[in-house]
C-alpha positions, 0 to 999 in steps of 0.5 A: 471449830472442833473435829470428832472421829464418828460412826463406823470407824469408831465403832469398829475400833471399839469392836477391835476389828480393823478400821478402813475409813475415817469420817469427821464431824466439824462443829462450829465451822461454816463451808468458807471457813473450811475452804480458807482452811483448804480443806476441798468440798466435794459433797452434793446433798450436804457440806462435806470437805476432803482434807488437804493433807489426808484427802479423809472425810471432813462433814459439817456437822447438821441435821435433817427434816423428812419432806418426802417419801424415800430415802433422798426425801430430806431436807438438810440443814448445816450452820456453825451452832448445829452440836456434836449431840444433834448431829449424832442425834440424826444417825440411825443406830446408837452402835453408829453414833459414838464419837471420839475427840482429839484427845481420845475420849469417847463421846456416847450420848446415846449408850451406843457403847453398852449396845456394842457389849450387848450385840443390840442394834437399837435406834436412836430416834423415830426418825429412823422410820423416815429413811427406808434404807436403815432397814437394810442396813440393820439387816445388814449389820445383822450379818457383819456383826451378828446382832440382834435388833431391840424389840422396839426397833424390830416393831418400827421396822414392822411399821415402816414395811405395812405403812409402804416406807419400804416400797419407796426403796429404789433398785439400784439402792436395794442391790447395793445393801443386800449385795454387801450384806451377802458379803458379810460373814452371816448373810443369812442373818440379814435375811432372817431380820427382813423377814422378821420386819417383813421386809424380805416379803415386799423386797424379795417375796421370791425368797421369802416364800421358800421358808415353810416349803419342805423337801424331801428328808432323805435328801434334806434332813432340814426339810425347810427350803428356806432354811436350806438357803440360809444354810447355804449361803452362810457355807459361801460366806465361810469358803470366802466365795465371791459375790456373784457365788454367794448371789447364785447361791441365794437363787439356786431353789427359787423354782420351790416357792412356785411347785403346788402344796399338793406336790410337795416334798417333791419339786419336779422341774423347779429348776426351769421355774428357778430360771425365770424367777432369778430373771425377774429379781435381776431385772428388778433390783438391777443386778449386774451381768456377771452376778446374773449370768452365773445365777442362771446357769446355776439355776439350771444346772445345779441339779444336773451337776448333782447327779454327775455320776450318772451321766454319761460322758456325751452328756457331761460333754455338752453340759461343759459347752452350755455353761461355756466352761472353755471360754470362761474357764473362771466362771465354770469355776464358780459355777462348781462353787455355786453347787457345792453350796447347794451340796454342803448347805445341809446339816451334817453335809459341810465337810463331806466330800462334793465328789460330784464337782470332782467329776466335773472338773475332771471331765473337763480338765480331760475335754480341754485337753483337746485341740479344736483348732488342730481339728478346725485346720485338718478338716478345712483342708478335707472339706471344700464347702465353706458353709458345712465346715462350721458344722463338721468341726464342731461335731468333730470337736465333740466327738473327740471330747466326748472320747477324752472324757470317756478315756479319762473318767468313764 
């Protein structure tokens, strides 16, 4: 029985970046040498054990045969003569098949080291072509490390997507890869590798067809839409934004994709049509409440937010209670971050001033400010009739802010 530190964690060391989580690989133990050991099985599909001290990750070493479409299609087999090298052999990129023993030595069977130097994500065997879900992940490791696929590699990815491997992807799966890759430091280089493979096209066509839409140059000297995009959500990423920003962020111009060649570079009422094409994605790929919620609401109002300066307070007023910036004061929040990404996502535009989300906050801090409940309780005392009083306090409520809001800002 020898244990080996595999995949990530080691890859990651050898990167010099911090390490989070240890897996292990055991060559040559059966499950009931593990438990006698007292290591705790916890693995459903396959043999995996939590050691009794450290509670880390501990899996029989193993190896699996393709018996159906998708990526749980597998067949799995685990036995004390399965070696280190054939489980390696099974993992998708050479970058994530390098182990270490006990002693510290580095166990490389596939040059996964020289594809670390050379920033290459290559795969092992034709057997990545058997689980869809390596797509994502390469795209994904993509936007952490900001590698670039080997040729080949990139040529059976483009393979899988036109045999329909990539159409067995479940949504719940789908959600989970690209929500991660949005997290990483270049999400747009996730992107830009689906689209190479063609994946982006079968996954989310709604986005894959904003690249080569143009808008207008004064306003956007990148012209392209989908470059407009990538830019934008590589700002979220660099502001540390969070997930459900970097989402609404990627959704905001969907309605682009749909505004006739013929109209082009103008995209009139693209934000009604950017509505009900985040709704199907979300639908689609089962993305959760507040990631979708805050996608809409940008979607809607992102051009609006960008033309604060021109509205006039009763507008900027009923704008607050639409997005319901007073019940949910931290997704206004990022509402205003979703726009400002929108603004900077821009050649030339990353440090200039978002003086138009200055405008709405402003303007809120200043409709706040007002007391409805000190309002509710004066006109329950001047108004007998029950059934008008909703009415009467909310028109009041939104006088008053509308005032504030005039008082403070203009």
């Amino acid at each position: 029985m020898k244990t080996y530190l595999v995949g990530g964690s080691v890859r990651d060391e050898l990167l010099g970046l911090p390490v989070k989580d240890h897996d292990y690989v055991v060559v040559g133990a059966s499950p009931e040498e593990m438990e006698q050991l007292g290591y705790r099985p916890v693995g459903k599909d396959f043999p995996v054990f939590l050691h009794p001290q450290t509670h880390e990750q501990y899996a029989l070493a193993r190896t699996e045969r393709k018996i159906s479409r998708g990526y749980k299609g597998f067949e799995v087999f685990t036995s004390p003569q399965v070696t280190l090298q054939e489980d390696l052999a099974r993992r998708d990129l050479t970058i994530n098949s390098i182990a270490k023993d006990d002693e510290g030595n580095i166990i490389d069977p596939f040059n996964g080291v020289a594809d670390l130097e050379a920033g290459i994500l290559r795969h092992i065997s034709p057997a990545f072509s058997e689980d869809p879900v390596r797509i994502l992940r390469a795209a994904r490791f993509a936007a952490r490390f900001n590698f670039h696929a080997a040729p080949e590699t990139l040529t059976l990815m483009s393979d899988m997507v036109h045999n329909g491997e990539v159409d067995a992807l479940v949504p719940e799966r789908v959600w989970q890869e690209l929500s991660r890759g949005l997290m990483e430091n270049n999400p747009s280089r996730m992107f830009h590798m689906l689209r190479e493979c063609g994946a982006l096209a079968r996954i989310m066509p709604e986005v894959d067809v904003l690249f080569g839409v143009p808008q207008p140059a004064h306003a956007h000297p990148e012209i392209d839409t989908g470059v407009h995009i990538m830019l934008a959500i590589d700002y979220a990423a660099a502001q540390d934004y969070s997930l459900p920003v970097r989402f609404a962020t990627l959704m905001h111009d969907l309605g682009k994709g749909t505004t006739p060649p013929e109209e082009w570079p103008r995209h009139i009422g693209h934000e009604a049509r950017s509505i009900e094409l985040t709704q199907n994605i979300c639908e689609r790929i089962r993305v959760p409440k507040d990631a979708r919620d805050l996608a809409l609401l940008v979607a809607r109002y992102h051009g609006d937010v960008h033309r604060a300066a021109e509205l006039k307070p009763s507008t900027l007023a009923d704008m607050l209670q639409a997005v319901d910036a007073y019940r949910k004061p931290s997704r206004f929040e990022e509402f205003l971050q979703a726009c400002a990404c929108d603004f900077h996502g821009r050649p030339g535009y990353a440090t200039k001033p978002y003086v138009q989300a200055e405008r709405f906050q402003q303007a809120y801090t200043a409709a706040r400010s007002v007391d409805a409940g000190a309002i509710a309780a004066e006109l329950r005392q001047r108004i007998p009739d029950a059934s008008a009083l909703p009415a009467a306090i909310n028109a009041r409520v939104r006088e008053t802010r509308i005032a504030r809001i005039n008082a403070e800002i203009g």
